[in-house]
ZAFI-621900 format. One record per atom (N, C-alpha, C): x, y, z; residue in three letters. Coordinates in steps of 0.02 Angstrom, whole numbers, plus 32768, in hexadecimal, padded with zeros to 4 digits. Layout:
XYZALA;...
REM end
This chain:
456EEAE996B3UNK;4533EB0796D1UNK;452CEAE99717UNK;4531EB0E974FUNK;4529EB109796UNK;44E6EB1C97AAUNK;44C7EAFD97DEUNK;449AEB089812UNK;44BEEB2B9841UNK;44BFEB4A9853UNK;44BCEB889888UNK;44C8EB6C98B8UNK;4471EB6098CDUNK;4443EB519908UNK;4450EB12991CUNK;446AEAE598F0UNK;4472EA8D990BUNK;44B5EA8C991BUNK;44E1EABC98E5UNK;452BEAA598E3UNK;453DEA6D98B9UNK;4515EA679881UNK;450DEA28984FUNK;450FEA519815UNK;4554EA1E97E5UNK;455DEA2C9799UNK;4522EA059777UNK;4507EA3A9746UNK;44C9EA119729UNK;44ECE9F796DCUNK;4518EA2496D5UNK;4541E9FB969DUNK;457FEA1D968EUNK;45B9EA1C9674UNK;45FCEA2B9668UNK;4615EA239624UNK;45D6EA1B95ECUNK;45DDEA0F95A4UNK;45A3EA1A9594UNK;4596EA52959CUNK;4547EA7B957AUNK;4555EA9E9549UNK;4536EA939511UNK;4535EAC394D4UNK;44F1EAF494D9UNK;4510EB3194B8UNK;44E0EB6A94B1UNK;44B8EB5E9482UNK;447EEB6A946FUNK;4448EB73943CUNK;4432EBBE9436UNK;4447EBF59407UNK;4448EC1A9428UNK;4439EC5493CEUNK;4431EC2D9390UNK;4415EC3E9361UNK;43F7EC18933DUNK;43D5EC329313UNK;4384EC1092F8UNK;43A5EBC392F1UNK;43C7EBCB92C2UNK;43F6EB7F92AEUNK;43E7EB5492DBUNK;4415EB6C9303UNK;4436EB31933DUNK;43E4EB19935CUNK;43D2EB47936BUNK;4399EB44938EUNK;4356EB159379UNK;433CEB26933CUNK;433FEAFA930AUNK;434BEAB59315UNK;4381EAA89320UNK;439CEA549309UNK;439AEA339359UNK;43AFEA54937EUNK;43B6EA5B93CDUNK;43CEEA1193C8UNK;43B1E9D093E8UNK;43CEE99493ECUNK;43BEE95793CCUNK;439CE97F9396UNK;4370E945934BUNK;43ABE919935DUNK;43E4E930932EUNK;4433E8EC931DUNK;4436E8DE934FUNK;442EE8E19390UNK;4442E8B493B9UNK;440EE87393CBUNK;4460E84093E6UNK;443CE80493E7UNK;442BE804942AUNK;443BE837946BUNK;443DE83F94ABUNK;4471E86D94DAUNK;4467E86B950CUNK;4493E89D9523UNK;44BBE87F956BUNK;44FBE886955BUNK;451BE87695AEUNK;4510E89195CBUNK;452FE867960DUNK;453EE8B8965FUNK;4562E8D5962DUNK;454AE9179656UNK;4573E94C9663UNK;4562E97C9623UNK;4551E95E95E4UNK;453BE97795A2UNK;44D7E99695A7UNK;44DEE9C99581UNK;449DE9F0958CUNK;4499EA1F9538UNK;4472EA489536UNK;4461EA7E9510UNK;4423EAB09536UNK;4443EAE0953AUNK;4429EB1F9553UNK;440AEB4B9511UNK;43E0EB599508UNK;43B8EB7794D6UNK;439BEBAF94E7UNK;43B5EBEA94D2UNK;43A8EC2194E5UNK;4388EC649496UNK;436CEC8D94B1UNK;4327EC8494D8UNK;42FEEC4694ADUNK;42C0EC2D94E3UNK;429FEBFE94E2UNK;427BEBE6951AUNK;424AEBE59507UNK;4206EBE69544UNK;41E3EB95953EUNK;41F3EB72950AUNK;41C7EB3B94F8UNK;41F3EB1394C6UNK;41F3EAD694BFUNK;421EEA9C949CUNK;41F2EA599486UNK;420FEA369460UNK;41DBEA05944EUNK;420AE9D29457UNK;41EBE98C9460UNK;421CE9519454UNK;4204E9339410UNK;4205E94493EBUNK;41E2E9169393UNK;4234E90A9386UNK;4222E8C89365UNK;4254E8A5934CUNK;429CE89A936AUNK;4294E8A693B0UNK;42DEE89093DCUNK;42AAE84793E8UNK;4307E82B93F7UNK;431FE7D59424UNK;4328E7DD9463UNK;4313E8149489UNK;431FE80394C7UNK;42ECE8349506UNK;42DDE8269540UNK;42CDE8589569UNK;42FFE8929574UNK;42F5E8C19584UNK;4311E90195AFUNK;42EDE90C95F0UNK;4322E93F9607UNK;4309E95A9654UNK;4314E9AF962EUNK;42DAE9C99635UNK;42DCEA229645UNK;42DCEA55966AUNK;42F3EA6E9653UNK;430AEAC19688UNK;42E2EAEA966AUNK;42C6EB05967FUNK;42ACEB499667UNK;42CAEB8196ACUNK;42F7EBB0967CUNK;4307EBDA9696UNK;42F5EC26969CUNK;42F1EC6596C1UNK;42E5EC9396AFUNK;4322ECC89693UNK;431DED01967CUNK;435EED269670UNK;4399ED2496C0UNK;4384ED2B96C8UNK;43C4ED32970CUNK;43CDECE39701UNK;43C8ECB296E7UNK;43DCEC6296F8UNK;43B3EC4A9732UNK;4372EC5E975CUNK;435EEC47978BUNK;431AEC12976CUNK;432AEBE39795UNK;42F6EBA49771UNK;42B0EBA5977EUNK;4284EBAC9752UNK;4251EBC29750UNK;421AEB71975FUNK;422CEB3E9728UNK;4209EAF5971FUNK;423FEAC99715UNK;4230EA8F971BUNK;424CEA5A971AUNK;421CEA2096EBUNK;422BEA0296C3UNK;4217E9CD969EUNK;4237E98596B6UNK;4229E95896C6UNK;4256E90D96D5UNK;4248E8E09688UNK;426FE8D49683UNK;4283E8A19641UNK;4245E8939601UNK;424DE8DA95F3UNK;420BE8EA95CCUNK;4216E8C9957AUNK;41FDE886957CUNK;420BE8589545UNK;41FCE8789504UNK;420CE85B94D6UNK;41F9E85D9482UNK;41A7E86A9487UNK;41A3E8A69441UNK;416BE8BD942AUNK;4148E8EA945DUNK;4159E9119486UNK;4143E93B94B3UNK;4155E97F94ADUNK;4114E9A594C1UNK;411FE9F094B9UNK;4136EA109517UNK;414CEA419510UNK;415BEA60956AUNK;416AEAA09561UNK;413EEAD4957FUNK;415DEB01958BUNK;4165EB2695CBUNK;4174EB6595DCUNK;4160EB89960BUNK;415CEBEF95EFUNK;4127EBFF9609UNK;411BEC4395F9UNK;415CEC71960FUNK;4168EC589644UNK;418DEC99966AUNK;41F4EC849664UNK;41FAEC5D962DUNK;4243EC39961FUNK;4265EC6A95EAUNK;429FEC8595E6UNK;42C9ECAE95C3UNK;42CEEC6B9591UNK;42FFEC2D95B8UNK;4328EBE09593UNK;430CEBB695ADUNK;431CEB76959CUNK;431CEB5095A2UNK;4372EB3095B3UNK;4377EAF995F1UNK;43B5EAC395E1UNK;4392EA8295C7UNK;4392EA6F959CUNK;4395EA1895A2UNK;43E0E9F595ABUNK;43B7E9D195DEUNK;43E9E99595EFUNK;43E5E94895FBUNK;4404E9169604UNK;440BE8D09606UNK;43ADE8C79628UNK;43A4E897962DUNK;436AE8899645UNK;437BE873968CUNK;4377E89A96C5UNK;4376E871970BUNK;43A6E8BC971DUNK;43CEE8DF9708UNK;440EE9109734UNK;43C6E9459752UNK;4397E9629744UNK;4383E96E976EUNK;4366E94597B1UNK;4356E91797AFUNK;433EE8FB97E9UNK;4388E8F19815UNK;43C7E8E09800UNK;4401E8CC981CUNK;4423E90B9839UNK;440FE953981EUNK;442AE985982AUNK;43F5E9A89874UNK;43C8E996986DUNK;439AE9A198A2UNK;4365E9EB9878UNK;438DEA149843UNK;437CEA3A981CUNK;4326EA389824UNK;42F3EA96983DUNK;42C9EA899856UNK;42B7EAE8983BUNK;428BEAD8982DUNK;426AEB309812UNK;4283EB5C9845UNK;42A1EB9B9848UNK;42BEEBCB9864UNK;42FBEBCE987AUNK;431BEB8C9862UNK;4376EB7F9861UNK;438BEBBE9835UNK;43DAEBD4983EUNK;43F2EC0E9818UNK;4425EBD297FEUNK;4425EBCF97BEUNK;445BEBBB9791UNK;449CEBDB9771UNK;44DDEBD0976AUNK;44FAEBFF9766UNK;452FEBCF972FUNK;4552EC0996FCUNK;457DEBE996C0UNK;45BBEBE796D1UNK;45F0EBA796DDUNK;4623EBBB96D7UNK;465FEB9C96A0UNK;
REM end
C-alpha cells in the first residue's frame, strides 16, 4: 500500500480483511505488528481496540482509496470511527506520522 501524494510505502505486507471471519478476528492473535505489516479491512467505517497488546496507527479510507482520517497510535480498549470511510488500514503505531500520511492523500495497491 502506497501514498500517492508523499511517495511513501505505508506497508509491503498488508493482509486483506475482507469477510465477516477475517474481519471479525482482525488483529486479536496478534502480539504486534512490524514495518511494513498492516491489515486493510474492507468495508468498514469503525474498529475497536478491546483486547489487543499494542497501539495502531489508522487509515480510514474512502472507496477510491483516498484518505479520509487518520488515528495516531490509538492504544488498547478504544473505539474509532469515521462516517464517510469505505476501510479501514491499520498499521504499526508511528508509520503514519513517518509517512507524512494526512486526510486527502490518494493511496494506491501494489
Amino acid at each position: 500500500m502506497r501514498n500517492q501524494n508523499r511517495g511513501a510505502m505505508l506497508g509491503d505486507a498488508v493482509t486483506v480483511a475482507d469477510t465477516s471471519a477475517t474481519r471479525n478476528v482482525g488483529l486479536l492473535k496478534h502480539k504486534g505488528l512490524n514495518a511494513g505489516e498492516g491489515l486493510w479491512i474492507v468495508p468498514c467505517q469503525s474498529v475497536h481496540t478491546f483486547f489487543m497488546k499494542f497501539a495502531i496507527d489508522l487509515v480510514y479510507l474512502d472507496k477510491r482509496r483516498r484518505v479520509r482520517k487518520v488515528r495516531h497510535a490509538v492504544p488498547p480498549w478504544r473505539v474509532s470511527g469515521c462516517f464517510w470511510a469505505h476501510s479501514v488500514l491499520e498499521l504499526p503505531a508511528g508509520t503514519v506520522a513517518e509517512t507524512g500520511t494526512q486526510p486527502g492523500d490518494q493511496l494506491s495497491i501494489e
